[in-house]
N, C-alpha and C positions, 0 to 999 in steps of 0.2 A: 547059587550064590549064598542062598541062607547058609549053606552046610560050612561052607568054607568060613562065615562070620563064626558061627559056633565054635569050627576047632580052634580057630583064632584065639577067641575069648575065653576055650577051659584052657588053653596053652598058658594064656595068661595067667590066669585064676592060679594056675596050677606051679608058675615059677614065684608068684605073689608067696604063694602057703611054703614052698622050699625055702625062700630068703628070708622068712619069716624065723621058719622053724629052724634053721642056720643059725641067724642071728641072737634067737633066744639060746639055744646052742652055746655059743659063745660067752654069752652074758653070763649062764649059772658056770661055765669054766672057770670063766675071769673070777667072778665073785668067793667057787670054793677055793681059788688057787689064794685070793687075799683075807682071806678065813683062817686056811692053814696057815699063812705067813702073821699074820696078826695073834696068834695062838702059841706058835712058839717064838715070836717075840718076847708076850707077855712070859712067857715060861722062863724064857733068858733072865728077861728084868727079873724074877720072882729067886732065881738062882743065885743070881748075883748082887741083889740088895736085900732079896727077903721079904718078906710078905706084909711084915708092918713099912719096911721102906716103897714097896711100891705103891701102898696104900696112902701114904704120906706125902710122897711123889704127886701121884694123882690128885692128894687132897689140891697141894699146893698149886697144882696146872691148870683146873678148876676155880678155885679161890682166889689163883694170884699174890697169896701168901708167900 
C-alpha cells in the first residue's frame, strides 16, 4: 500500500513541474513575440514621423499636452 501512495504522489509531483514548466514556456513566448511586436512598432512610428516626432508624441501621451 505504501508503494502505490508514493508512485501516486511523484506522478503527481512529476505532472505538477510539466504544467509548470509548459506554462512558463508559454509566458517567455508570449512575452518575446510582444517585445518583437512593440519594437518594430516603434521602428514604424520612428520611420514615419521621425524621431523628434515620436519623441514629442510620447512627450504629449505622457503630459497630456
Amino acid at each position: 500500500m505504501t508503494t502505490n501512495t508514493q508512485t501516486i504522489t511523484k506522478t503527481q509531483a512529476d505532472v505538477g513541474y510539466e504544467t509548470s514548466k509548459f506554462t512558463l514556456g508559454v509566458g517567455v513566448a508570449t512575452a518575446a513575440m510582444i517585445g518583437v511586436w512593440a519594437v518594430i512598432c516603434m521602428a514604424s512610428m520612428i520611420l514615419d514621423n521621425g524621431l523628434s516626432g515620436v519623441v514629442r508624441g510620447l512627450f504629449g501621451a505622457i503630459t497630456g499636452i
